[in-house]
C-alpha positions as CSV (number, residue, x, y, z in Angstrom):
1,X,-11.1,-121.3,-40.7
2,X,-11.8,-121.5,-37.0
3,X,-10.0,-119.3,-34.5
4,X,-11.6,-119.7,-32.0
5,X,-9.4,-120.4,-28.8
6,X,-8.6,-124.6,-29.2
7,X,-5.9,-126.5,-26.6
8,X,-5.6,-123.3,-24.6
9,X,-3.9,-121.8,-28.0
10,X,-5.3,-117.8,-28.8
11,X,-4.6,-115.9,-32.2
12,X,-3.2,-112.3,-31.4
13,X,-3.1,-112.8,-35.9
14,X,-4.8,-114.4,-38.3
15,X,-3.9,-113.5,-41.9
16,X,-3.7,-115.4,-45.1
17,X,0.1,-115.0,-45.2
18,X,0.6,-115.4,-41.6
19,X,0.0,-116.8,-38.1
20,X,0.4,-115.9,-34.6
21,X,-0.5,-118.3,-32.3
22,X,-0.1,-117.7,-28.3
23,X,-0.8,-120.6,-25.1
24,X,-0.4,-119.6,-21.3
25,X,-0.3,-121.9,-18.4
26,X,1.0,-121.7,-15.4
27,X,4.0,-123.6,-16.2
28,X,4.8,-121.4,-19.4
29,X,3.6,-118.6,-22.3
30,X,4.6,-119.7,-25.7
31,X,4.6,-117.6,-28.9
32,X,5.0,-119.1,-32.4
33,X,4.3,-116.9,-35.7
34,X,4.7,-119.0,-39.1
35,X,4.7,-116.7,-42.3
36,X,5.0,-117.1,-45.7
37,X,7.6,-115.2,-48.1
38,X,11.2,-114.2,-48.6
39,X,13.1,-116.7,-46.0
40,X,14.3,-114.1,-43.1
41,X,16.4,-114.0,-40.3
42,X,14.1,-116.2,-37.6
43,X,13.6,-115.3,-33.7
44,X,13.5,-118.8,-32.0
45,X,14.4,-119.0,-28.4
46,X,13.1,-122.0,-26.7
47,X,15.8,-122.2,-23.7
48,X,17.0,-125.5,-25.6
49,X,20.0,-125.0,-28.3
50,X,19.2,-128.5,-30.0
51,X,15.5,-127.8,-30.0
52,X,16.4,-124.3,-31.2
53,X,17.7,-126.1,-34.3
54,X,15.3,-128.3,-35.1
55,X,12.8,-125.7,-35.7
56,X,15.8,-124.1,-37.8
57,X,15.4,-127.1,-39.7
58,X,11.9,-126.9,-40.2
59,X,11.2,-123.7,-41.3
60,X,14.1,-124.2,-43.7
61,X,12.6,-127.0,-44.9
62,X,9.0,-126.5,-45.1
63,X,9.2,-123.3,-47.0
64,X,7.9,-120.8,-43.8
65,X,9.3,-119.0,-41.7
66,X,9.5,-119.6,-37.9
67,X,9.4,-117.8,-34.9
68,X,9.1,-119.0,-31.7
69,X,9.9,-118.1,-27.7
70,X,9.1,-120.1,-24.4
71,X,9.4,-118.1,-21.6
72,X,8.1,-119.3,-17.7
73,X,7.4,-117.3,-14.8
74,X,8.5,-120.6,-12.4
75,X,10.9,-123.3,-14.5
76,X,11.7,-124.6,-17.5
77,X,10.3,-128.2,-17.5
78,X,12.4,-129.6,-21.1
79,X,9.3,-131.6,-21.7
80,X,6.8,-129.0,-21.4
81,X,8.9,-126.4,-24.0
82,X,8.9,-129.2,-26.8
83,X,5.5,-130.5,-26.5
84,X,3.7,-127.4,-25.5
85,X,5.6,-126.1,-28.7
86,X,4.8,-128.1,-30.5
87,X,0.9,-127.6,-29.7
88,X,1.0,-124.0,-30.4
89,X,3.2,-124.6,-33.6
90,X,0.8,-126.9,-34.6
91,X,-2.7,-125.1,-33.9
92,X,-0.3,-122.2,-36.2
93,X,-0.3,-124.7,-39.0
94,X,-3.6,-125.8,-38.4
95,X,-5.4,-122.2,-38.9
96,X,-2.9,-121.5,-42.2
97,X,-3.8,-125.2,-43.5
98,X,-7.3,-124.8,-42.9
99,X,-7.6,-120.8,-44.4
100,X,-5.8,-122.3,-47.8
101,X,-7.8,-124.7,-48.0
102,X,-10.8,-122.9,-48.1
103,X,-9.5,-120.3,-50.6
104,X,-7.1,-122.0,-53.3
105,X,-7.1,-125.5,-52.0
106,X,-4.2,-127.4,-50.4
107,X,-2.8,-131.2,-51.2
108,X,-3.3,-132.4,-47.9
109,X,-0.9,-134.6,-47.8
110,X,3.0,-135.3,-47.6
111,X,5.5,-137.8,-47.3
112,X,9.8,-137.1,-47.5
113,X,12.4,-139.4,-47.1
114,X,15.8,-137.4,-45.7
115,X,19.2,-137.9,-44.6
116,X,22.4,-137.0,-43.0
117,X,25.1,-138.7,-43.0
118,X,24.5,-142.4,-42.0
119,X,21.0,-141.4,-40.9
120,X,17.8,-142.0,-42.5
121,X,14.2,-141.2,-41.6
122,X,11.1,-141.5,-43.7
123,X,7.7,-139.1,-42.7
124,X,4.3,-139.2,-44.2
125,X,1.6,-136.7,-42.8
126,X,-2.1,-136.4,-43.7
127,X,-4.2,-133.4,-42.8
128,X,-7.7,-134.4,-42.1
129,X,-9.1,-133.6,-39.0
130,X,-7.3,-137.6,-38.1
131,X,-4.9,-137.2,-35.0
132,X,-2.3,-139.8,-34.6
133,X,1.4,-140.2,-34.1
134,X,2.6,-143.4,-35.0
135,X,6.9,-143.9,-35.0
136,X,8.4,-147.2,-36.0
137,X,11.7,-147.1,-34.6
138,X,14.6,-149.4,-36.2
139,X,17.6,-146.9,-35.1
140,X,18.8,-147.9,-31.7
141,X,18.0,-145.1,-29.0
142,X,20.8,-142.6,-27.8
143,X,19.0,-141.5,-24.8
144,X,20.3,-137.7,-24.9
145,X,20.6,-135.6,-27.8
146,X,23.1,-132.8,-27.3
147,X,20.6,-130.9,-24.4
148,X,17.7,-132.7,-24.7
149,X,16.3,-136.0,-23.7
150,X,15.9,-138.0,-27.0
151,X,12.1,-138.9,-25.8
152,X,11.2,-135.7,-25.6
153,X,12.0,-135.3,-29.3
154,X,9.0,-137.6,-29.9
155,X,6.8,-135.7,-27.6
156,X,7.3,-132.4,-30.3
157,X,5.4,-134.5,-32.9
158,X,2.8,-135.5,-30.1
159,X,1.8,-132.3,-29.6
160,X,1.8,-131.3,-33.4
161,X,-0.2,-133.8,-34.2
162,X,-2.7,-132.6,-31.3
163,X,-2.7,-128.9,-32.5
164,X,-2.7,-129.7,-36.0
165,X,-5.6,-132.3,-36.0
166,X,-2.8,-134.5,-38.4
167,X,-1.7,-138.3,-38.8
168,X,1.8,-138.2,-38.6
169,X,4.0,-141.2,-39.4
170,X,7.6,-141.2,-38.6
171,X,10.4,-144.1,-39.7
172,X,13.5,-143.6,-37.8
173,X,15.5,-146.4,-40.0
174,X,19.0,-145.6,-39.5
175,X,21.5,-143.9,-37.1
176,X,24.4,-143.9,-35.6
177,X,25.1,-140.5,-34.2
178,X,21.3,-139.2,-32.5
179,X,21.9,-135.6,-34.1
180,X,21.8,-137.1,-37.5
181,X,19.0,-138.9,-36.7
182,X,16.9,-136.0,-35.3
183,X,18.4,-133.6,-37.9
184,X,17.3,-135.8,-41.1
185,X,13.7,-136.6,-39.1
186,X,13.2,-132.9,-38.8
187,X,14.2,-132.1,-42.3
188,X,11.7,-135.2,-43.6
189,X,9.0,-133.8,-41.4
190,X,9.6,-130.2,-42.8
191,X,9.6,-131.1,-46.5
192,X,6.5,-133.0,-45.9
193,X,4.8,-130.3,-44.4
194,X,5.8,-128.1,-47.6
195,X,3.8,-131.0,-49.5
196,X,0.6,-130.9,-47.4
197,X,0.3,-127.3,-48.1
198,X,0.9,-127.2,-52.0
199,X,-2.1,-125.8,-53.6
200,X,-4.0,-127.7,-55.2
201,X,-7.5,-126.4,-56.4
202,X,-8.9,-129.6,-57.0
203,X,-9.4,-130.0,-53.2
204,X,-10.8,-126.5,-52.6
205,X,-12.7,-126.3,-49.5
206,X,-12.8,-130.1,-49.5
207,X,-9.0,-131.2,-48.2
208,X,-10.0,-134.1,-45.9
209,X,-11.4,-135.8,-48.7
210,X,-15.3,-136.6,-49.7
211,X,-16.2,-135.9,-46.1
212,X,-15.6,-132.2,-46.7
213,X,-15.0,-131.4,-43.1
214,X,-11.8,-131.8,-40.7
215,X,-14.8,-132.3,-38.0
């Protein structure tokens, strides 16, 4: 496990159970803390109510909790809190991915298929040390969701994949209604998380595969 300050991202905690993971620019300071455990009652305040959800949905549905807080000493720039969040959220994952892996061994990898509704979104993820972010889009776009520009929805998995170091494949199939959408992609993305960090002590110390390193 590396710790070691990566993307501007610094760890006031790193445990085996838990995370804290903090980045400051000029534009904004953002916390995140993932832990595992009993599910609590999670502190997310981003600025945006939708994106505030989402991450709702993902710690539900990857099996951690979540915290998270944006806070700027200037503006809130919407497209700076979701993909500077999702940096920091994903350099979180990255350490807690990369400790298990060293000491009980992880799967590594993840796909979900999820819906709500008439919605319907398919996510695969692999955790090697690969970064990509590649979304095929056959819903039509909505061009807001609720407080947030859909794009910027998009940019959260940009930056996860960037602080994670993972390939992330998204299918946004079907949709009518762009909360469902984001709601079901958000809940695929979640469970598939929960997948890439099953253990699995075949892979221990060796998760990206005969390579052995995420270098």
């Amino acid at each position: 496990m590396s710790t070691k300050e990566t993307l501007g991202v610094s760890f006031p905690h790193v445990g085996p159970d838990s995370v804290e993971a903090v980045r400051r620019t000029t534009e904004t300071e953002i916390r995140c803390k993932i832990y595992s455990g009993p599910r609590q009652v999670w502190q997310i305040d981003t600025g945006l109510h939708f994106f505030n959800h989402m991450i709702e949905e993902l710690a539900y549905f990857s099996g951690f909790n979540i915290d998270a807080s944006v806070k700027s000493p200037r503006y809130l720039l919407h497209h700076t809190i979701v993909e500077d969040t999702g940096i920091v959220m994903g350099r979180a994952f990255y350490e807690m991915a990369s400790s298990s892996s060293q000491s009980t061994g992880i799967k590594g990898h993840g796909f979900s298929q999820c819906i709500l509704d008439e919605a319907f979104v398919g996510v695969r993820i692999s955790f090697e040390g690969r970064v990509g972010i590649y979304i095929d889009r056959k819903a039509r776009r909505f061009g807001q969701v609720e407080d947030v520009q859909e794009e910027f929805m998009e940019s959260f998995f940009q930056g996860f994949a960037q602080g994670m170091k993972v390939t992330i494949q998204i299918d946004l199939e079907r949709g009518d209604d762009p909360h469902h959408l984001w709601e079901s992609c958000f809940r695929a993305f979640g469970d598939a998380l929960n997948q890439v960090l099953e253990k699995d002590v075949w892979k221990k110390g060796g998760v990206a595969g005969v390579k052995g390193t995420l270098e």
